[in-house]
Short mmCIF file of the C-alpha atoms (twelve columns), coordinates in Angstrom:
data_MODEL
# 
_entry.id   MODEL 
# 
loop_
_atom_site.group_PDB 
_atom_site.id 
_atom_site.type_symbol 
_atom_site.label_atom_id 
_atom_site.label_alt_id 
_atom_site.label_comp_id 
_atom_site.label_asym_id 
_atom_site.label_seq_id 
_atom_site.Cartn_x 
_atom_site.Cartn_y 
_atom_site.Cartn_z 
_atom_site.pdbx_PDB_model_num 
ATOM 1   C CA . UNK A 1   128.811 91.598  110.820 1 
ATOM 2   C CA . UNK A 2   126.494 93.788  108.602 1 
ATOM 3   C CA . UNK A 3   127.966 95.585  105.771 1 
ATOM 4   C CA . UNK A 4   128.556 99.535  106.955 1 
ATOM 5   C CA . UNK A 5   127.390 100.529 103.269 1 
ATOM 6   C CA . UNK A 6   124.015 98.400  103.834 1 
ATOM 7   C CA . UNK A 7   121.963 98.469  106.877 1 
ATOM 8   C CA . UNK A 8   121.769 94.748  108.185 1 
ATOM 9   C CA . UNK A 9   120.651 92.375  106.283 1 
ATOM 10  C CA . UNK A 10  121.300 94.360  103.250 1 
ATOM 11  C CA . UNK A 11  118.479 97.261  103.664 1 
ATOM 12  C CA . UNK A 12  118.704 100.452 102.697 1 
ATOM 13  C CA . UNK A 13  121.771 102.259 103.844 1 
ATOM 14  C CA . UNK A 14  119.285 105.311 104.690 1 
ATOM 15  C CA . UNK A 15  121.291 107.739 107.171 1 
ATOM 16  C CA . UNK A 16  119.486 110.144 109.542 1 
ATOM 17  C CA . UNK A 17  120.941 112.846 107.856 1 
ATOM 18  C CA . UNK A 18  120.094 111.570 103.997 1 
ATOM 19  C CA . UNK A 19  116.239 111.048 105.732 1 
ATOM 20  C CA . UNK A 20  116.328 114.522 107.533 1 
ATOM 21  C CA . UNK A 21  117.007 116.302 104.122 1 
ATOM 22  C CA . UNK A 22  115.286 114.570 102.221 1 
ATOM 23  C CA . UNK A 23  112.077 115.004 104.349 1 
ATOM 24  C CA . UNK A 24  113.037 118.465 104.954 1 
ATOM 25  C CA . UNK A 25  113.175 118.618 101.307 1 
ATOM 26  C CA . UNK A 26  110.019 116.705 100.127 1 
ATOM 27  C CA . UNK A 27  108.157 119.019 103.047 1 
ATOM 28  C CA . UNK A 28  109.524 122.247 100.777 1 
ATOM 29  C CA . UNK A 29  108.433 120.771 97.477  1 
ATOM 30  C CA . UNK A 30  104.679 120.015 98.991  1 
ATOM 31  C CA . UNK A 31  104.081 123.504 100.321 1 
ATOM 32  C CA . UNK A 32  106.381 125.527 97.743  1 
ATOM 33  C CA . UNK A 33  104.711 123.866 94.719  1 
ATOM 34  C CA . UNK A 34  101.050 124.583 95.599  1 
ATOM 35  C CA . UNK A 35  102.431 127.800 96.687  1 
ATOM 36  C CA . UNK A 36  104.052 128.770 93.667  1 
ATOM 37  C CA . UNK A 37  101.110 127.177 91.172  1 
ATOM 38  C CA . UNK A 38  97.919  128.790 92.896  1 
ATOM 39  C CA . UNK A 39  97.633  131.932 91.372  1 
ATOM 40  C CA . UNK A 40  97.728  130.351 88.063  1 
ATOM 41  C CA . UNK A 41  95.763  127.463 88.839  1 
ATOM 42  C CA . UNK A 42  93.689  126.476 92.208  1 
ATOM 43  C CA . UNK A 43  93.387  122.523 90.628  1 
ATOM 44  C CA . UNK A 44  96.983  122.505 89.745  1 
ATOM 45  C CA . UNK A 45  98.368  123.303 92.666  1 
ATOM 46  C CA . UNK A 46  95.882  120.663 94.176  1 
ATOM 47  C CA . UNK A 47  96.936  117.873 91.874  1 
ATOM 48  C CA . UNK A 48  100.886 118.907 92.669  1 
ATOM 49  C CA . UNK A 49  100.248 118.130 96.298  1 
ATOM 50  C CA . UNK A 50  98.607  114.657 95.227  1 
ATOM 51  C CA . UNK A 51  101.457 113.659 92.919  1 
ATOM 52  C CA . UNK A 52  104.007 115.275 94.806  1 
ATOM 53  C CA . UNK A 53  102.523 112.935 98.263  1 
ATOM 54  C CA . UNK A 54  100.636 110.345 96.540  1 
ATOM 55  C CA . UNK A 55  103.376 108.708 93.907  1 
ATOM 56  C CA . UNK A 56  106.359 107.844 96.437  1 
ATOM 57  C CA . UNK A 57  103.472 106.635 98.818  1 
ATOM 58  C CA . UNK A 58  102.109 104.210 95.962  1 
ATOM 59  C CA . UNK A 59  105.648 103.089 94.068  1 
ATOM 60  C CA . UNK A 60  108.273 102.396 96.915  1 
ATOM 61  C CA . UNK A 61  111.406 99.612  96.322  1 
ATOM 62  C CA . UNK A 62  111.221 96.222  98.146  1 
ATOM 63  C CA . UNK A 63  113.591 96.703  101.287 1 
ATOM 64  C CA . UNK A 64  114.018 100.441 100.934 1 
ATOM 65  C CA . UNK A 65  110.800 101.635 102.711 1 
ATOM 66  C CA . UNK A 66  108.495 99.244  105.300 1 
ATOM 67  C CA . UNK A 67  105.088 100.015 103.749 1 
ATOM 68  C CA . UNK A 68  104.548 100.422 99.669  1 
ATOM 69  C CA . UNK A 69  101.714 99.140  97.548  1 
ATOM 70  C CA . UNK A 70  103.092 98.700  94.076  1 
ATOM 71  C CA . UNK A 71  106.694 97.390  93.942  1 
ATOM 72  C CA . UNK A 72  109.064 98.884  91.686  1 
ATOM 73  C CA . UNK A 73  112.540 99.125  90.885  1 
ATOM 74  C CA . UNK A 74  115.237 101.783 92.684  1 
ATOM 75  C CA . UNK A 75  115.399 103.861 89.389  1 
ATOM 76  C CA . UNK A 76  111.806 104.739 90.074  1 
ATOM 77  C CA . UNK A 77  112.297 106.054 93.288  1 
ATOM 78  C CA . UNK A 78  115.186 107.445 92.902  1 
ATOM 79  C CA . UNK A 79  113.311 109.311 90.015  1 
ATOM 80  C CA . UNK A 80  110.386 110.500 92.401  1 
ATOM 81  C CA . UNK A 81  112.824 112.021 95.120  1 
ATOM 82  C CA . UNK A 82  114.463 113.786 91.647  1 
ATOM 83  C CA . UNK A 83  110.720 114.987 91.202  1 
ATOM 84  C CA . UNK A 84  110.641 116.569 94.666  1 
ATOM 85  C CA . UNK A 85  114.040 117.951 95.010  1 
ATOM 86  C CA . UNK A 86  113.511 119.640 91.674  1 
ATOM 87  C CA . UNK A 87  109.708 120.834 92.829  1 
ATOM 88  C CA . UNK A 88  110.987 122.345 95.430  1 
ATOM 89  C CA . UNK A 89  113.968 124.063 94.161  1 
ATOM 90  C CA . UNK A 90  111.931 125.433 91.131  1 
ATOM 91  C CA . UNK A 91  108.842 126.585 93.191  1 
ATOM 92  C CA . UNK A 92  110.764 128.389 95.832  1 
ATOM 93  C CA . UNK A 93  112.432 130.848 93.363  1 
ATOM 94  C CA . UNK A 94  108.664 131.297 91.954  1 
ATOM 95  C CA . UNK A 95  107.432 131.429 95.276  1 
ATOM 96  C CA . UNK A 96  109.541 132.853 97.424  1 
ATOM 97  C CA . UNK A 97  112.120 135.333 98.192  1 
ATOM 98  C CA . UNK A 98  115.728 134.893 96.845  1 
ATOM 99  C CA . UNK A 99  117.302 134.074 100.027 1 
ATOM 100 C CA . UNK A 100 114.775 131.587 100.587 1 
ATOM 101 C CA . UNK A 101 115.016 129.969 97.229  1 
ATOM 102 C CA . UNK A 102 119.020 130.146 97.632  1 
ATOM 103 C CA . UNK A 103 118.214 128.317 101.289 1 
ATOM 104 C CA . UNK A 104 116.152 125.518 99.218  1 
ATOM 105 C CA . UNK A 105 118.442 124.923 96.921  1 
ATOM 106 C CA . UNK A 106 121.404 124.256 99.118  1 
ATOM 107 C CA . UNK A 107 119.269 122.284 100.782 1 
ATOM 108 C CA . UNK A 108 118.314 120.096 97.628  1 
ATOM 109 C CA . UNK A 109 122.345 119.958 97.166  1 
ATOM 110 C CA . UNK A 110 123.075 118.448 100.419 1 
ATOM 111 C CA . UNK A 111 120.345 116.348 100.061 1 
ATOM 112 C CA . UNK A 112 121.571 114.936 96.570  1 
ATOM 113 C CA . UNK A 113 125.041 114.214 98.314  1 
ATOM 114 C CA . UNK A 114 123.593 112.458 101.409 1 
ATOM 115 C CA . UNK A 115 121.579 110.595 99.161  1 
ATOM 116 C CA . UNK A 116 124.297 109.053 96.728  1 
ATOM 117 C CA . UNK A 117 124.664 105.970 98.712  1 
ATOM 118 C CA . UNK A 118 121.141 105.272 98.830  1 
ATOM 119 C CA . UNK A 119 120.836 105.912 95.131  1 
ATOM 120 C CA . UNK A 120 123.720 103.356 94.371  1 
ATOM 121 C CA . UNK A 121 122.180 100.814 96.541  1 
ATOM 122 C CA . UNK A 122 118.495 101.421 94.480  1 
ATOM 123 C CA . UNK A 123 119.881 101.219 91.357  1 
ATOM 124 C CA . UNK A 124 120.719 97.571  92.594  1 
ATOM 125 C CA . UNK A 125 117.328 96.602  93.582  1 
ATOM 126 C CA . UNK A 126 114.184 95.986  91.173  1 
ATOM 127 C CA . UNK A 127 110.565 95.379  92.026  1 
ATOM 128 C CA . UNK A 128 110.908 91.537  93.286  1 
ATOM 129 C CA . UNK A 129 114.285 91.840  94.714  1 
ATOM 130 C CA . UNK A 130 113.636 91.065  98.626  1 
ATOM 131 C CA . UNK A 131 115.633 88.982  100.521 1 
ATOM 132 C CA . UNK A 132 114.305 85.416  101.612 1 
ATOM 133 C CA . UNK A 133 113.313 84.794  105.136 1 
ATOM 134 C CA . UNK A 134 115.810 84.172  107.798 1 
ATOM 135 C CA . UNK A 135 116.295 80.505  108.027 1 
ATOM 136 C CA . UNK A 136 115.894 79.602  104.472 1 
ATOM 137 C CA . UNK A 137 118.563 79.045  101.918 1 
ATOM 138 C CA . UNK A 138 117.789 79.795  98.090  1 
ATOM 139 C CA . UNK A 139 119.779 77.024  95.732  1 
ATOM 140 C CA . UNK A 140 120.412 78.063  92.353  1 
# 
């Protein structure tokens, strides 16, 4: 029987309401933060959508996401979805109105608190840390 705090086989324990947010959240961040940066700078606020889309799309942890280029440990993504939460938080008060901004930031909140078991579970895994294929037993 697969551990309730894992998914099975020891995935990430990624709820549809921790994924919801956190899109919902990461979709804030990549419109707020152009938003908020393109009156002071038009290549800025380009090169905050690349970051802001680009990095978690490059660096992902082995058995947290199916597709990821450069393998890294859980500290690093739990650092980019940091980067976004706090992107969008701090460009929707600079963009926005206050109601809005108070809207993203609760948002960020519950995101942060959906996210905790996800984040303990990362902070477990490293770049090489994949389970071996079903079938074959690893002796030490």
């Amino acid at each position: 029987m697969p551990n309730p705090r894992t998914g099975p086989g020891g995935e990430s324990p990624d709820s549809r309401l921790a994924s919801g947010l956190r899109a919902s959240s990461e979709l804030v961040a990549w419109i707020a933060t152009p938003w908020a940066l393109w009156s002071f700078s038009i290549p800025l606020a380009i090169l905050s959508v690349v970051v802001l889309i680009g990095l978690p799309t490059v660096f992902t942890t082995p058995g947290d996401k199916a597709h990821g280029v450069v393998p890294v440990p859980g500290v690093v993504t739990i650092a980019l979805v940091i980067l976004q939460l706090l992107a969008a938080v701090a460009s929707s008060w600079v963009a926005w109105t206050t109601p809005v901004a108070i809207a993203v930031t609760a948002l960020a909140a519950a995101c942060v608190i959906t996210e905790l078991p996800r984040w303990r579970w990362l902070t477990r895994r490293g770049p090489t840390s994949r389970r071996p294929p079903r079938g074959i037993a690893h002796r030490r």
